[in-house]
N, C-alpha and C positions, 0 to 999 in steps of 0.2 A: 494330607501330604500332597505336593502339585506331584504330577502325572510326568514323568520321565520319558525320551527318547525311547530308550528299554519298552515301558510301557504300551507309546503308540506303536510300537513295530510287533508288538504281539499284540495287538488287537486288528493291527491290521494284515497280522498273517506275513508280512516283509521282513524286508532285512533293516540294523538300525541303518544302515547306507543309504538306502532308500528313502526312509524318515529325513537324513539332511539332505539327500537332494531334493524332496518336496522343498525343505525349509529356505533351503539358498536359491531355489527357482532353478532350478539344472532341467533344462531342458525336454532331455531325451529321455523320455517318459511317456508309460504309454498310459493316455488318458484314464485305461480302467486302474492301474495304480498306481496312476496323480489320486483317483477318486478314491478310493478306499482311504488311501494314510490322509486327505482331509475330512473325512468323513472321522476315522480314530481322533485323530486332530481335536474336531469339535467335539465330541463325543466326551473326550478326557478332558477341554477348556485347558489344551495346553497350553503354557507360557515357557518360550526360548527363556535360554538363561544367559539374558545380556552380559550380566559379570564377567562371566565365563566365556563369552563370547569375545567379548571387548580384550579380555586377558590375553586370548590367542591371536590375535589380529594387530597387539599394543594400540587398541586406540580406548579412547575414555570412554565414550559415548556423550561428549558433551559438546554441546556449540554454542555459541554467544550471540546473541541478536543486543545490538546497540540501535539506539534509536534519540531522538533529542530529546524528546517528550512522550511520556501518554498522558497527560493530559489535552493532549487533542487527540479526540474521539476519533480521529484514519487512522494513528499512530499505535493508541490501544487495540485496533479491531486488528491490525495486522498484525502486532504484537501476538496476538488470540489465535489467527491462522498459522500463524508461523510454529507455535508450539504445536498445535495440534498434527500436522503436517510432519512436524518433526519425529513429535510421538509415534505416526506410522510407520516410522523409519526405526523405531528403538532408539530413538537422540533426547537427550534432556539439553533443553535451553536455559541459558544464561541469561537472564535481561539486564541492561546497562541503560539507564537512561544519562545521554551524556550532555542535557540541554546548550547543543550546540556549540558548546565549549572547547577551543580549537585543542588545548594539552590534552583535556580529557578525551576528544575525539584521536588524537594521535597517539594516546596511552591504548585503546582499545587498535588503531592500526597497526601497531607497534605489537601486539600478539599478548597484551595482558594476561596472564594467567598463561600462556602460549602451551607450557609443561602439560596444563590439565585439558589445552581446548583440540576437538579436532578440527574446529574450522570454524569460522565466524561471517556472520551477515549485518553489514552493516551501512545506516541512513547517513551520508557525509554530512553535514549543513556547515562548517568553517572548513574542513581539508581540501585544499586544491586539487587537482587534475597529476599536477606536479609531485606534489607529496604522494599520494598515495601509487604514483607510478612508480616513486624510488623509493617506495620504505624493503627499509632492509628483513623484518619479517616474513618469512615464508608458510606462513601457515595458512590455509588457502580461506579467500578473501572472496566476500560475493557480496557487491552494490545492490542498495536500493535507491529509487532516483534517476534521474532524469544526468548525474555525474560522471559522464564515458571517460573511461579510464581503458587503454589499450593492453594493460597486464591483468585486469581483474573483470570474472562476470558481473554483468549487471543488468536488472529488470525493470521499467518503468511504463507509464503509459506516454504517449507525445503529450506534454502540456499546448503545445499551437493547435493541436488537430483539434482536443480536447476543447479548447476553449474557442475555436471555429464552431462547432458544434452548438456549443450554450448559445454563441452570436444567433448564428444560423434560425434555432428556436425560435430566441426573444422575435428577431426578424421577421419572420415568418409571420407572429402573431401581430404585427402591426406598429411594431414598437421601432422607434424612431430614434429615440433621446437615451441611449445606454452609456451608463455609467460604469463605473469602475471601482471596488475599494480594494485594498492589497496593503502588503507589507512594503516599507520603504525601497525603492530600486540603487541599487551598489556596483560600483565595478570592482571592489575590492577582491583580492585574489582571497579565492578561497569561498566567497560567496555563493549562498546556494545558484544553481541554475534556471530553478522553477518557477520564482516569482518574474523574472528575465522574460523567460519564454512566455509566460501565462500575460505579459503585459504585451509583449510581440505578438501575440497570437490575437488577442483584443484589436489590436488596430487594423491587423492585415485583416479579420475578418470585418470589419467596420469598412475599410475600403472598398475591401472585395464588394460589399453588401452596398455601397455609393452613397454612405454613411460618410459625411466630411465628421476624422475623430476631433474632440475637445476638449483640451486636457481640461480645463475646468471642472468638467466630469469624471477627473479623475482623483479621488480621495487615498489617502496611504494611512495606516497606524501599524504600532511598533508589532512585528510577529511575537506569538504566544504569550501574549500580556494577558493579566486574569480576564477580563473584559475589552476581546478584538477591537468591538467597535463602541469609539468614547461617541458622545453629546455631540464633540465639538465636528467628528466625522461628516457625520450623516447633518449636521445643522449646514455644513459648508456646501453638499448638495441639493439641500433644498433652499440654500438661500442663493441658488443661483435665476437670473434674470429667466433663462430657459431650463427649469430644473428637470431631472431626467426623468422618463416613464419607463424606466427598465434601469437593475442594478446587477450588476454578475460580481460574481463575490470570488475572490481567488480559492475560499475552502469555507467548506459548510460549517463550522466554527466562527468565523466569518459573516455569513448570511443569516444562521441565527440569533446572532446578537442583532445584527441587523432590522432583521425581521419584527423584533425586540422593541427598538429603538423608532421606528417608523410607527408602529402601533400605539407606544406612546402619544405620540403626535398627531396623532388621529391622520394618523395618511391609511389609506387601504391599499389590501396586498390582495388581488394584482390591479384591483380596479383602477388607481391613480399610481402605481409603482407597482410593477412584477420583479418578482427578486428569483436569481438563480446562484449556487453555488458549485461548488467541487468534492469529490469525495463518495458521498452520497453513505454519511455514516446513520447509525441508527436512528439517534435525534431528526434525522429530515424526515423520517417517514412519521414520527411521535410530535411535531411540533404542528400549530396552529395558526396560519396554514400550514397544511404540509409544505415542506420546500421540496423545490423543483431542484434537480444536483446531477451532476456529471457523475457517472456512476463505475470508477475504473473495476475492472476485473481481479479484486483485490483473492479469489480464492487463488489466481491463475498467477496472481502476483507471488501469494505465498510457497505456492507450490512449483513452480520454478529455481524461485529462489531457493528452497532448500531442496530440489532435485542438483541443483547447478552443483552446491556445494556438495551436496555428498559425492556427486563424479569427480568431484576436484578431490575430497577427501580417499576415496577408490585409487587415487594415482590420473585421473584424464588427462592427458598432457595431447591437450588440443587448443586453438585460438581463442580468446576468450571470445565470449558472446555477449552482444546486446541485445536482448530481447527486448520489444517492444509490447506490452500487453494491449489488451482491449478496453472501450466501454463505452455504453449507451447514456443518450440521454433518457433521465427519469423526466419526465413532466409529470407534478403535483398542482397542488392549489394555489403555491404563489405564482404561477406565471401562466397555469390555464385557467385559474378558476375552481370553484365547489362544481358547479353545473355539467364541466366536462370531465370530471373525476366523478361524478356517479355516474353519468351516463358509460364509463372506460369499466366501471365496476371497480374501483378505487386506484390503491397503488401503495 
């Protein structure tokens, strides 16, 4: 039988009032019994009784995390933080994968399930700035991405700084002749902002760097197609008169097919082409070479995001926020080399 409020308050010699104010964090307490009732706590492997909890409060304990895809491995890993995260809170997540489909994406803005959800986190990739400023649902709403919306939290890394960074690297190492592959660039309302930015951020850093850019150098294929990067990608960069000795990839889904595709061709990675990507998901560190990837602060991502939401879910009735998160560059094997990755003691 689990071990009851009742229970930790006699072992801890307290009152059960005491037991919920450890539980709900109350403050004014005095360290020697905070320490006892979590000591009972442990001792009995309490578990609160969410149900019950949720009953008196009228919330579900549920949230929705929409996202376009997991099949891209940043999408899954965040997908993976975000419940965990959540879990610590007592929240069960909802997943929606809404591959970028503008009704489907506005069926989950729109408050789907709204009766059951206390709040929802969700990746725009077709909903405007527009729409999601005027949707009529009030059920509180927290962005992931790089998509500022002035009524709703949001948390993202800078795609320009970010991909200043990767420039910067290749730069650094000697590399001249960088390239580009990405998803096709849109002005259509509603389009994501990321691939925008990540192609802006490429050039101002190629200037910055006294790099004259060339578009030649720049390759596009269709986003989350089973295989990013076709033949015909990577044939159009190497069939150019000056072909590049550096590739930066807009997402390591991306660079590993890449990476893929080159080796076919007997090109070596980094010796004749160093390749770098975004994301910095598991596969970079498991592939052959390792890839080198822009590494956002995706715990810091997750954990934002559903702190943001549950203060919206609590009542916060403050400005919304843009957070901006972190991340470093990884350098691996495709763009330092085997030699300076054992000398680093790997990565």
């Amino acid at each position: 039988m689990s071990a009851t409020i009742k229970d930790v308050a006699k072992l801890a010699g307290v009152s059960m009032k005491t037991v919920s104010n450890v539980l709900n964090g109350y403050p004014h307490l005095t360290p020697e019994t905070r320490g006892k009732v979590e000591r009972a706590l442990a001792e009995l492997n309490y578990r609160p009784n969410i149900a019950a909890r949720n009953l008196r409060s009228g919330r579900t304990g549920l949230i929705a995390l929409a996202v376009p895809t997991t099949m891209n491995p940043y999408f899954a890993e965040i997908a993976h933080l975000i419940v965990r995260e959540a879990q610590d809170r007592g929240l069960t997540v909802l997943i929606d994968c809404t591959e970028g489909d503008l009704e489907r994406e506005k069926h989950v803005a729109e408050g789907f399930r709204s009766q059951l959800l206390d709040g929802m986190i969700l990746q725009p990739w077709s909903l405007s700035a527009t729409y999601l400023r005027n949707r009529a649902d009030r059920t509180p709403l927290v962005l992931l991405g790089e998509r500022k919306v002035q009524s709703a939290d949001s948390v993202a890394i800078d795609s320009k700084a970010a991909v200043a960074a990767a420039i910067e690297h290749l730069v650094g190492l000697g590399r001249r002749r960088i390239g580009a592959i990405g998803p096709p660039l849109t002005k259509r309302t509603g389009a994501p902002p990321e691939p925008r930015r990540r192609h802006a951020g490429y050039l101002a850093a190629l200037t910055a760097a006294g790099i004259e850019p060339d578009p030649a150098l720049v390759a596009h294929h269709q986003p989350n197609a089973p295989h990013d990067v076709t033949e015909a990608v990577v044939d159009h960069l190497l069939a150019q008169p000056d072909p590049p000795d550096a590739i930066f990839c807009f997402n390591d889904r991306t660079a590993l097919a890449t990476l893929r595709e080159l080796r076919t061709r007997g090109v070596r990675v980094p010796d004749d082409i160093a390749v770098i990507g975004v994301d910095d998901v598991e596969g970079a560190r498991l592939s052959t070479p390792s890839l080198s990837s822009i590494a956002p602060d995706k715990q810091g991502i997750a954990r934002t995001a559903v702190n943001m939401l549950t203060e919206r879910i609590e009542g916060a009735n403050r400005p919304a926020r843009q957070v901006v998160a972190g991340f470093e560059v990884m350098a691996r094997e495709s763009t330092v080399g085997t030699d300076a990755m054992e000398r680093a003691g790997g990565g």
